[in-house]
Every structure is written in structure tokens, then in C-alpha cells.
VOGU-3710 file (C-alpha; in Angstrom, 3 decimals, decimal comma):
1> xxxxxxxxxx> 145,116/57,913/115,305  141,989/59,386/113,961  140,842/62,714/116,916  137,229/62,656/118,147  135,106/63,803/116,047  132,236/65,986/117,133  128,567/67,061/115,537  130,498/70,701/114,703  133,318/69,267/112,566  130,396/67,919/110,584
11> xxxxxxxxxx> 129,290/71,632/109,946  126,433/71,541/112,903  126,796/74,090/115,656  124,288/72,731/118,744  125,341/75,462/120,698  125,083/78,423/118,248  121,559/76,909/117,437  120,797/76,988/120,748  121,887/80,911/121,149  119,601/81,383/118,507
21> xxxxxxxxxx> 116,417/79,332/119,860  117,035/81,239/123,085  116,368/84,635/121,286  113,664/83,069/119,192  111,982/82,239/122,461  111,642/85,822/123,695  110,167/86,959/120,130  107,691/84,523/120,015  106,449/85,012/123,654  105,860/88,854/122,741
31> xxxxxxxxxx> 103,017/87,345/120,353  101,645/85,290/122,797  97,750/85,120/123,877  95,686/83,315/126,532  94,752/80,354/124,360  98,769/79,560/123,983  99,376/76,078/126,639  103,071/75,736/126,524  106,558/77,528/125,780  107,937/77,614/122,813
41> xxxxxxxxxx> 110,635/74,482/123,178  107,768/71,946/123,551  107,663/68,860/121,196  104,479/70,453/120,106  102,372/73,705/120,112  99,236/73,455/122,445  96,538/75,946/121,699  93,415/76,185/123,905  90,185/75,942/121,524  88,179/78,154/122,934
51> xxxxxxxxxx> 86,284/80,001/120,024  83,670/81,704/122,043  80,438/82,179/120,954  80,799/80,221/117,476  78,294/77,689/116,505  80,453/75,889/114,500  83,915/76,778/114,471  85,725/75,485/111,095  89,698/75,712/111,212  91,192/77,456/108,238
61> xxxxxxxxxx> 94,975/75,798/107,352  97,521/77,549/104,595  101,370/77,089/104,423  103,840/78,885/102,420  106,847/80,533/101,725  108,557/83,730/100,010  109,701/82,766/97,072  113,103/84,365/95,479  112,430/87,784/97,605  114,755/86,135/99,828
71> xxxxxxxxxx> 117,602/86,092/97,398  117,443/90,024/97,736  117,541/89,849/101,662  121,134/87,575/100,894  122,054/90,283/99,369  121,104/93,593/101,164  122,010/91,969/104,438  118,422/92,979/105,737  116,460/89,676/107,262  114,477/91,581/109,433
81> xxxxxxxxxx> 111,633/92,337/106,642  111,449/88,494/104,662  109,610/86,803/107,894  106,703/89,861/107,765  106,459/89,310/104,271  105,685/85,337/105,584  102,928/86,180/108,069  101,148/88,413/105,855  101,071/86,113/103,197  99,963/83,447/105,333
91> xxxxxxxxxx> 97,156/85,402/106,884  95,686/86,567/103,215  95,465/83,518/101,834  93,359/81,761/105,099  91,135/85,993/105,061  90,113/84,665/101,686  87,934/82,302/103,491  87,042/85,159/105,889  88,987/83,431/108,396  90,758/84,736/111,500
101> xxxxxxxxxx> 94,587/83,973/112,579  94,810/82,262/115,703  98,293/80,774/115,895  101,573/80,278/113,519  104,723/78,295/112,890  107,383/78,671/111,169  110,558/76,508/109,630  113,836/78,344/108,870  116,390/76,203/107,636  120,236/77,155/106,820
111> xxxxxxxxxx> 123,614/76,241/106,074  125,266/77,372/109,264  122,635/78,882/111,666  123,739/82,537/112,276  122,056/83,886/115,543  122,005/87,440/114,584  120,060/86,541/111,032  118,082/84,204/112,668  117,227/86,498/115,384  116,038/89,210/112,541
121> xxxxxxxxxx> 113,850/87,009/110,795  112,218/85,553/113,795  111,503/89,413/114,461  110,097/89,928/111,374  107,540/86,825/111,814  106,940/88,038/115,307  105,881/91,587/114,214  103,807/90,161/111,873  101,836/87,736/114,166  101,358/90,630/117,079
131> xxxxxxxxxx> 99,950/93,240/114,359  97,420/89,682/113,062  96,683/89,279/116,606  98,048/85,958/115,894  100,478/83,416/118,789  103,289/82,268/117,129  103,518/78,840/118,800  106,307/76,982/117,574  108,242/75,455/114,438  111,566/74,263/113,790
141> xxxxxxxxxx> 115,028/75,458/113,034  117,340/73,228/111,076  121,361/73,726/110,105  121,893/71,633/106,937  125,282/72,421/105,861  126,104/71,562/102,637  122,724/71,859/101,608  122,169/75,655/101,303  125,176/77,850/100,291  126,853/79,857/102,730
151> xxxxxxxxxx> 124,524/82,743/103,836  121,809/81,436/102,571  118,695/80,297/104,049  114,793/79,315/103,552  112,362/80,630/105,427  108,277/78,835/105,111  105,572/79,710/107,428  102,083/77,783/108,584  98,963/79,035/109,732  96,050/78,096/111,058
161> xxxxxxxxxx> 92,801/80,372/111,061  88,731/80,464/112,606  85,846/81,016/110,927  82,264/80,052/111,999  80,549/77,985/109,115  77,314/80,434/108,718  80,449/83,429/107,850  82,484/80,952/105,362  83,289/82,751/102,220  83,828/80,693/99,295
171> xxxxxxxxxx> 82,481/82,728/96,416  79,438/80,357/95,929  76,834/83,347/95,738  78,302/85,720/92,975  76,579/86,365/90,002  76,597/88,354/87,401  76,082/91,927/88,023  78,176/92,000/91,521  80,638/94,545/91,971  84,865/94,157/92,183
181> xxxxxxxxxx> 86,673/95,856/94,178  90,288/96,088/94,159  92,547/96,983/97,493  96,208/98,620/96,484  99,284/96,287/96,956  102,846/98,334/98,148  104,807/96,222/95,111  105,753/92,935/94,100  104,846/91,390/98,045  105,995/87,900/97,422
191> xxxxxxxxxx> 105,866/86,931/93,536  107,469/87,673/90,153  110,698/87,740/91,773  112,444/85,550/89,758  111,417/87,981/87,161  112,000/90,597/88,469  115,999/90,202/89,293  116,732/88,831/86,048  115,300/92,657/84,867  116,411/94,605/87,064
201> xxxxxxxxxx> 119,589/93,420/87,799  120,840/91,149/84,878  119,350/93,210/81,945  119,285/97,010/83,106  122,229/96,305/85,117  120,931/97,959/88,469  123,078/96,828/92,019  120,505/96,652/95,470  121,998/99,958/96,122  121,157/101,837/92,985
211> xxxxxxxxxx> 118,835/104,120/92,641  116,270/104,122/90,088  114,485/107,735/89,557  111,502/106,113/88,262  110,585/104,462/91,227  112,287/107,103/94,059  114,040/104,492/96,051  116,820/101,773/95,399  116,383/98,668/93,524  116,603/96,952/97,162
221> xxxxxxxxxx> 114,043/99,588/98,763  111,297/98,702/95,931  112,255/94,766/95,954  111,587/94,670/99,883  108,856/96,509/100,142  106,440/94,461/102,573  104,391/91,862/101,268  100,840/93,597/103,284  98,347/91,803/104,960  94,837/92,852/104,430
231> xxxxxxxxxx> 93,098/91,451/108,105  92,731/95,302/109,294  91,102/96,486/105,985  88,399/93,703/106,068  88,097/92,884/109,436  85,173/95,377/109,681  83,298/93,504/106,903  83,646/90,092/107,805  80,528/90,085/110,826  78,424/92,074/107,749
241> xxxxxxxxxx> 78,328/89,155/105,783  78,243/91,110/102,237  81,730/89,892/100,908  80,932/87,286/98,257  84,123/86,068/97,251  87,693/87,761/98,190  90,896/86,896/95,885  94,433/86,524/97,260  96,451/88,270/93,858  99,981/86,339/94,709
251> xxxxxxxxxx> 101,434/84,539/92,011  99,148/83,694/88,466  98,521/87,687/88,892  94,704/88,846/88,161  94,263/86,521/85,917  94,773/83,228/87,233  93,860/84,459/91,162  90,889/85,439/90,692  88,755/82,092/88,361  89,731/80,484/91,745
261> xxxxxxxxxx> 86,503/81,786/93,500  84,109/81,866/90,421  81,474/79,249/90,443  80,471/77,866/87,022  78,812/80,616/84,410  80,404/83,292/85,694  83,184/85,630/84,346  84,926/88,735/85,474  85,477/92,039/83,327  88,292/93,657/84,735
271> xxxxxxxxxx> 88,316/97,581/83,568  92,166/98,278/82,528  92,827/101,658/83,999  90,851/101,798/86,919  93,480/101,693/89,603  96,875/103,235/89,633  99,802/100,574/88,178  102,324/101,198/90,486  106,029/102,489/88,475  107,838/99,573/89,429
281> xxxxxxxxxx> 105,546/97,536/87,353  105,957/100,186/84,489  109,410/99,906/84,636  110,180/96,312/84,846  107,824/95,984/81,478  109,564/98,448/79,710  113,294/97,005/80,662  112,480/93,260/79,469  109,583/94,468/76,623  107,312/92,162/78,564
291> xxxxxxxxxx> 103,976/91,748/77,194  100,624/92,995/79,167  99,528/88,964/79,424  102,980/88,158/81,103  102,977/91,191/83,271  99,207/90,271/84,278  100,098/86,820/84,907  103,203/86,910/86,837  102,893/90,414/88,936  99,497/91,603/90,884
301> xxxxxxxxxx> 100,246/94,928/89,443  98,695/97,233/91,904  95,920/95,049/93,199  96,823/92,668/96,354  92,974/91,754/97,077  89,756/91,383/95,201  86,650/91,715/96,804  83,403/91,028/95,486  79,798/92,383/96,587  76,608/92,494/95,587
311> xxxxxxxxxx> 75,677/95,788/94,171  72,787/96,862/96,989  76,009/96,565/99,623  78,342/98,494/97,308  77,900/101,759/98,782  78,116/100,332/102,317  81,129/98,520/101,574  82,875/101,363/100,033  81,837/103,286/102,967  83,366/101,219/105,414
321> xxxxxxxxxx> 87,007/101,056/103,342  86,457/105,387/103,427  85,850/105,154/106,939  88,907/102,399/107,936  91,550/105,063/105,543  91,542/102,423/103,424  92,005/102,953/99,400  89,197/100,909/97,444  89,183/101,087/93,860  86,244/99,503/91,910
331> xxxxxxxxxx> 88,243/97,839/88,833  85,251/95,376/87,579  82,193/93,573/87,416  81,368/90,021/87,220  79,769/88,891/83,919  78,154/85,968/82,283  81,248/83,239/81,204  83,045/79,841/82,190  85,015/81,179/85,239  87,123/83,406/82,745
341> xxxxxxxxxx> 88,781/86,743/83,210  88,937/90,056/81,030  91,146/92,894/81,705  90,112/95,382/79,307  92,771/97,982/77,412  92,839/101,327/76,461  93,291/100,657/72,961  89,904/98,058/72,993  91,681/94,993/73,501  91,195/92,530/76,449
351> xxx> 93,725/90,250/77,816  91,922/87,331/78,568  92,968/83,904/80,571
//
């Protein structure tokens, strides 16, 4: 006689999910602002729009994920960083538009859902939303067993942003003779991962805990270094209305980021040596022999956002990045082209895409 079977022996836990919605709960009511109408637990998210004095309020949308960076959290045993690296991710790519976070939601799906790991990257996407002023309002966990492998998990994030239409930024007005600036990434943030492991840890033969002189930390320390969100830095600029066009450097690189924002007959020269590359990048090139166009392509080496001005606002811009602490290097100027970019080298070559 067969026993009764229950949703566990299947793999599902309902009541160890349930531990862990509990303690998502009290994370995402620490990021919680007026506009947010119901408890997280709802069927859906309800978000007051109220957008104060706009004239005409546009809502900015973006989902994504992390990529392989989460293989390296499997294998550290460190969750608590991935669901940061989510939010600020998330919050770039809708700034781009020179839009605002107002709410996110995120989807973590596993094999078996652990509480504990759960808990930690719920953390991690709730520190990110308080420091984006931003209510994390709901999203979904699901226990798929079978479907991930054990310890595993993914981890994919949706936000939704404000902007006024009169403060839209969508590149439109550059030209050629504006001015690129370039603000510092930490590392890798979210991209080249894939990459990445196969140098560090297939061909040099590195473990997470190794440490690599080059680079003064661990192979694990560099690989999950935060993925930074750049709200803070640009915030101040945004009411000014002298950002032309701003580029999200995530995966592509320089190269294939920034042609996303030129309108037709323009083209940027990027001046090779104008910002620091940061060692990690030095060092994964030199393990795997990877060519400059590769490197430029896959990694954001150094630079995590563009921002173009016109030249009269270039002193006030750079003023204002001085003023916030924030590092500003001017790597470029936009040319004459067909929505091409240049990175100049020191031995008079240019990679070009």
C-alpha cells in the first residue's frame, strides 16, 4: 500500500519557504516609503503615484540579473553581496535615462529554498534599495528542485524608475565637440564573469581563497567586489539639465555600451590612458593573452559610467563630481562618425567597434 505522499517528498518545503518569506518580510519593510499601499505577501505590489510637482511623469522599467558572479557566491558561501550587486545594476541602467528608483522586485529561485541564504540575499537587495531610496515591494520566491543543482540558485531583479519628460536623457543632443567623462568602476560589477573564472581559476589555477599579490586581496575578494550604483554621483546633475547622454558600461564593455546613445553622425574618440585600468583587468589579460578588443568588449575596465556634456558645462560638471568626492576622469570626446567608437593606444593604434 503506497504511504501518502506529501508536496515535501516531491522536493518542495512549504514550510521552510515560508520561514524564509517571513524574514524576507522584515527586510523589505526596512526599505519601505510612504507611497508603498500594501505588505509584502499581497498578490501584487501597490505603489501610490504621487510624483509631486512633475508635469509629466514618464515611468522608467529595466529588469535583470547577475550573470555568473553568482557562481562565485556558490562557492565562497557569501550571498549577502550578489542581491546589492542586483539593485545597483538595476538602478544604472533606468539613471541612464536620468530616471529615479521608486520601487523594486525581485525573483530568487532555487533547488531547495535555504532560509539562511535566502535571508542573505534578500539583505543584500534590501541594502541596496534603502541606500537608492528605493521600496522594495514585492516578487516571488520559487523552490524548483531538480531544476537547479543543490546550492545553487538564481537571483533577477526589476525596477521601475521617474523621470519628468522635459529632464529625459536620451543622448539626442550630442554633437561633435562634447566632452566624455568617465566615473571609476570597483571591478568586474556584473560582467565578464564567465571569463573571468575560466582565467583565474581554470588557467592560473587560483582557489576563492588565494591570494593574488597583484591585486592585494583573494581571488573571491576581487570577484565580489560590489557591482556600484552611480544615483549619488549624478543625482546632483540631473535638475541641471547639462548631461547629454550617460552610458551604463555592463556587458559589450566601452565599445558596444556606449554607440547605444549616439544619434546618427556621431562617433566617440576614447583617449587610451586617461583613467587608471584597474590590476585585476591587467592581470586577467596577461593570464589568458587576451587581446585589447576582447578585454574592451567583454570587461568595463575601469569605467562603470559615461557621461557626456557639452563643453561650456564641462567645468561645472567637473566641479560638481570635485565637490560630491567623486573621481571624474575625462577619457574622450565625441567626433564626427556613424555611431562608432575609438579607444586610442599608446603605441598609435585604435581599437575600434
Amino acid at each position: 500500500m503506497t504511504n501518502n505522499i506529501s508536496y515535501k517528498d516531491a522536493g518542495v518545503d512549504i514550510d521552510s519557504a515560508n520561514r524564509a518569506k517571513e524574514r524576507i518580510k522584515q527586510l523589505a519593510k526596512s526599505t519601505f516609503t510612504p507611497n508603498v499601499m500594501t505588505e509584502i505577501g499581497s498578490f501584487g505590489g501597490m505603489f501610490r503615484a504621487d510624483f509631486g510637482a512633475m508635469k509629466e511623469p514618464i515611468l522608467v522599467s529595466s529588469a535583470d540579473g547577475v550573470g555568473t558572479k553568482l557562481r562565485v557566491a556558490f562557492l565562497t558561501g557569501v550571498h549577502n553581496t550578489v542581491g546589492f550587486d542586483l539593485v545597483g545594476h538595476c538602478v544604472n541602467d533606468i539613471l541612464v535615462q536620468g530616471a529615479r528608483p521608486i520601487f523594486f522586485m525581485d525573483y530568487i529561485a532555487a533547488s531547495r529554498l535555504v532560509p539562511e541564504t535566502i535571508a542573505q540575499v534578500v539583505e543584500g537587495i534590501a541594502r541596496g534599495c534603502r541606500e537608492a531610496h528605493c521600496a522594495l515591494i514585492g516578487g516571488e520566491t520559487a523552490e524548483m528542485p531538480g531544476f537547479y543543482g543543490e546550492g545553487e540558485y538564481d537571483v533577477a531583479g526589476f525596477i521601475v524608475g521617474i523621470v519628468d519628460r522635459s529632464s529625459v536623457i536620451d543622448g539626442t543632443s550630442i554633437k561633435p565637440g562634447d566632452v566624455i567623462f568617465g566615473l571609476p568602476s570597483v571591478g568586474l560589477h556584473t560582467n565578464g564573469y564567465s571569463l573571468a573564472r575560466k582565467l583565474l581559476f581554470d588557467v592560473a589555477g587560483y582557489r576563492v581563497d588565494s591570494m593574488i599579490e597583484q591585486i592585494g586581496t583573494t581571488a573571491a575578494g576581487e570577484l565580489l567586489k560590489p557591482h556600484r550604483s552611480y544615483l549619488a554621483a549624478l543625482d546632483g546633475l540631473l535638475n541641471l539639465r547639462v548631461i547629454k547622454g550617460l552610458a551604463h558600461i555592463t556587458g559589450g564593455g566601452l565599445l558596444e555600451n556606449i554607440p547605444r546613445i549616439l544619434p546618427a553622425g556621431t562617433a566617440a574618440e576614447i583617449s587610451g590612458g586617461s583613467w587608471p585600468v584597474l590590476p585585476v583587468f591587467d592581470l586577467l589579460q596577461k593570464i589568458g593573452r587576451v587581446t585589447d578588443r576582447e578585454m574592451y568588449r567583454t570587461f568595463n575596465m575601469g569605467i562603470g559610467m559615461v557621461v557626456i556634456v557639452d563643453p561650456v558645462d564641462e567645468h561645472r560638471v567637473a566641479t560638481h563630481f570635485a565637490s560630491a568626492g567623486e573621481t571624474a576622469y575625462r577619457i574622450g570626446r565625441i567626433g564626427k562618425g556613424d555611431r562608432t567608437v575609438a579607444i586610442s593606444q599608446k603605441n598609435g593604434e585604435a581599437i575600434t567597434l
